[in-house]
C-alpha positions in Angstrom: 1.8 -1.6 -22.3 -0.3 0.9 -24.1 -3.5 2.0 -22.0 -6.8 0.6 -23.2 -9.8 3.1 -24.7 -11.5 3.0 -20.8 -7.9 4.3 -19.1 -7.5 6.7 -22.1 -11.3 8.2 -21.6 -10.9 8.5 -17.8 -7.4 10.2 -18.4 -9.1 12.6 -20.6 -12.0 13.1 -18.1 -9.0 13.8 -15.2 -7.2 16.3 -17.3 -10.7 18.2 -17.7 -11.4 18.4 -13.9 -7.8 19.7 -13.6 -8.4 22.1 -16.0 -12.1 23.7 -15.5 -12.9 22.4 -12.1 -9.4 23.3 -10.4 -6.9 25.4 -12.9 -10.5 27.4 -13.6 -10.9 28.7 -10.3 -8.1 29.3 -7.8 -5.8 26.1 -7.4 -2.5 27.4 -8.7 -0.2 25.3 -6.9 1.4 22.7 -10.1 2.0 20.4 -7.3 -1.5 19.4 -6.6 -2.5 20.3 -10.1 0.1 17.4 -11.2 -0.9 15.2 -8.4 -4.5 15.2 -9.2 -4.3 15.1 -12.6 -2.3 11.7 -12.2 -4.4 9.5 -9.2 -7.2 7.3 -10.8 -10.1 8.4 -8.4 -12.7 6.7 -10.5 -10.8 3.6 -8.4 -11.2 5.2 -5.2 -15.4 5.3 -5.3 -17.8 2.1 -5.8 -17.5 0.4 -9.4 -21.4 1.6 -10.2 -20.2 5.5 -10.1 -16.8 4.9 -11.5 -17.5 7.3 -14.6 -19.5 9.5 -12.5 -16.1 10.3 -10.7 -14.5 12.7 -12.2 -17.8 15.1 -11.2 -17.8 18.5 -9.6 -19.5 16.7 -7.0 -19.2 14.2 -3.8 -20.1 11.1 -4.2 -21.2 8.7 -1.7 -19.3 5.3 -0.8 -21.3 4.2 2.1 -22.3 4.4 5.7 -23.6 7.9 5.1 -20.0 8.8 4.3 -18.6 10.7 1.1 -15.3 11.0 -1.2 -15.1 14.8 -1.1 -15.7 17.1 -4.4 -12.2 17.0 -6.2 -12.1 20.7 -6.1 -12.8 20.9 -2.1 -9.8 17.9 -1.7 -7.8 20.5 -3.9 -8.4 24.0 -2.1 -7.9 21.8 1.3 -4.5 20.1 0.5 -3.2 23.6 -1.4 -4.1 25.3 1.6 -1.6 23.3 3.5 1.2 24.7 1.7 2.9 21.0 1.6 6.7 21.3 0.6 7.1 17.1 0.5 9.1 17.0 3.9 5.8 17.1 6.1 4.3 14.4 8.3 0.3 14.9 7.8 -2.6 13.8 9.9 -5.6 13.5 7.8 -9.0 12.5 9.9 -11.1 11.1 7.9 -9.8 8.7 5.8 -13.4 7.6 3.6 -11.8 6.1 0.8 -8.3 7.4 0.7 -8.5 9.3 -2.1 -7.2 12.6 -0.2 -4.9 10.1 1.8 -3.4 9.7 -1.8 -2.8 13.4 -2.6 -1.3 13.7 0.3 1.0 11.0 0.0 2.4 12.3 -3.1 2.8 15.8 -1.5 4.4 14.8 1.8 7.0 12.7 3.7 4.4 10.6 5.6 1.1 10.6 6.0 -1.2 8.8 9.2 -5.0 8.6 8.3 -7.8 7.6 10.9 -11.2 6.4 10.1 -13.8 5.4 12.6 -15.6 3.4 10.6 -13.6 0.0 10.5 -14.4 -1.7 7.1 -14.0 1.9 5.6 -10.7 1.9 6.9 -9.8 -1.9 6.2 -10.8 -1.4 2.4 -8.8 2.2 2.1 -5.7 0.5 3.7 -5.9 -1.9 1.0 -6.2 0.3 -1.7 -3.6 2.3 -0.7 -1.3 -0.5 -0.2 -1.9 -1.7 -3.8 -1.2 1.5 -5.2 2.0 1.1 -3.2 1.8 3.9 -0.6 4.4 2.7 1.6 4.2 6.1 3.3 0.7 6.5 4.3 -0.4 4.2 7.7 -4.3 3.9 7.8 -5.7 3.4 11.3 -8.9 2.9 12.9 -9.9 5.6 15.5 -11.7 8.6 16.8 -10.3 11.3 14.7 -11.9 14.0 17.2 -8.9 13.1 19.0 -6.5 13.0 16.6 -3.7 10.6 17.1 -1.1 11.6 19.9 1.2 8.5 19.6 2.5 9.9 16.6 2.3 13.1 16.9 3.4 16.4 16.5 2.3 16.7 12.9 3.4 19.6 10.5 -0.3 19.8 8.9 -3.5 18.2 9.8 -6.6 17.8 7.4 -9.6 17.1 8.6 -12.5 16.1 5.8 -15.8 16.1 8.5 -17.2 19.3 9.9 -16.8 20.1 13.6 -19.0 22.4 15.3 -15.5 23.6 16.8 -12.1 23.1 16.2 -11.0 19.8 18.5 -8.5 21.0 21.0 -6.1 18.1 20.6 -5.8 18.7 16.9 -4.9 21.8 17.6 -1.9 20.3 20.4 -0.7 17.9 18.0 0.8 20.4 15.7 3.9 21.6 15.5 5.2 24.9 16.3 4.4 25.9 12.7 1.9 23.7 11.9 -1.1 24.0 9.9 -4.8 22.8 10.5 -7.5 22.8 8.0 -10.9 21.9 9.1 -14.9 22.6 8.0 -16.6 24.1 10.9 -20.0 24.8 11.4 -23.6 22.9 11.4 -25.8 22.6 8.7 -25.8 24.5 5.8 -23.7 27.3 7.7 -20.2 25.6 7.3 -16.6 27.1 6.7 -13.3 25.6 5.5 -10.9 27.2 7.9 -7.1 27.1 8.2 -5.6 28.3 11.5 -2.0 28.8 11.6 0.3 28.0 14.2 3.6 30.7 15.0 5.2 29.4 18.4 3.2 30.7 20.9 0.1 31.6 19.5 -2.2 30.8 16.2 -4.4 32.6 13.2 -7.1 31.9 11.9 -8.6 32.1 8.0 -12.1 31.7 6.9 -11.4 30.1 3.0 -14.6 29.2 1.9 -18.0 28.2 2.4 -18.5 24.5 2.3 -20.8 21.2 3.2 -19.2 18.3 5.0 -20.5 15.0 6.6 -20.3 15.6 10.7 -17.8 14.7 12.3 -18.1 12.0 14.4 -16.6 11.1 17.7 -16.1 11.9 21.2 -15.3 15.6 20.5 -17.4 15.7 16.9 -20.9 16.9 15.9 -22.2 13.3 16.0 -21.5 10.1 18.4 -21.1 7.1 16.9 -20.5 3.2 18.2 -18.4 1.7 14.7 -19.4 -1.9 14.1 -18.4 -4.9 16.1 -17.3 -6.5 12.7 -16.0 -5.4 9.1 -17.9 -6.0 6.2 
């Protein structure tokens, strides 16, 4: 079937934030340069912004929540230094548009979203994009998710005042954590590195998140009763 004009413009708007909003500044990796240049995010925000998607800009999709700047979903997934035989935790599932990336970059993916309907409409999505290795739960991603753990990388998209200790346990010996940490305007995308016994730390780049929410994040919350 040949695309219509609309998939043929937001093609072309997708190859341009490849090219000057990722290949432009420092995302080398042709993986997630291939990756991003081929999921439909105008599908992952609300219809009404759909052609303000392709942005160098979040954009909000409810609850006082956020589908990240492409070029912050890049530098945090390329920062991972996925292979494709990872399992992932990513906290902070919002739409699922990261939950996407990383799908195509690694083995298996497990989101977790404390918002419910946020998490009942990105399982969906997902599903009908036929993600058959991403599993979308709802839960405090302070916490992380032991039952499946260890994880090889974990991404978190909400900033943390600190890191949360049982991300940190649920990696593997080698495993990798990126995470925003700060308050306010004085935030920092940072990747610590596990080797065995002990860990590293990087400071990447300055950055704005949502707060994370949760028992061990920036900001308590009670999700709804019921999904919208």
């Amino acid at each position: 079937m040949e695309p219509t004009g609309e998939e043929t413009k937001f093609r072309l708007l997708r190859e341009a934030m490849v090219e000057h909003q990722l290949r432009d500044r420092d995302i080398r990796d042709p993986r997630v340069l291939r990756v991003m240049a081929k999921i439909p995010r105008h599908l992952f925000v609300p219809p009404e912004l759909c052609w303000r998607a392709y942005e160098d800009r979040p954009l909000p999709i409810g609850d006082g929540q956020t589908i990240s700047q492409p070029y912050m979903v890049a530098k945090m997934v390329e920062s991972l230094a996925l292979t494709g035989t990872e399992r992932v935790l990513d906290v902070g599932t919002g739409s699922g548009y990261q939950a996407a990336v990383l799908a195509e970059l690694a083995r298996e993916v497990w989101s977790i979203e404390i918002i419910p309907y946020l998490a009942k409409i990105a399982r969906s999505r997902l599903q009908d994009f036929g993600y058959t290795n991403v599993h979308v739960v709802t839960g405090d991603g302070s916490l992380g998710l032991p039952e499946h753990a260890p994880y090889d990388a974990v991404v978190v998209a909400a900033a943390a005042s600190s890191t949360p200790e049982p991300l940190i346990d649920q990696l593997t010996p080698a495993g990798r954590l990126v995470i925003p940490v700060g308050d306010g305007d004085g935030q920092m995308l940072k990747r610590l590195s596990r080797q065995t016994n002990r860990a590293s730390t990087d400071s990447l780049l300055p950055c704005a998140f949502v707060p994370l929410t949760g028992e061990l994040g920036r900001a308590r919350v009670i999700p709804p009763a019921t999904s919208r």
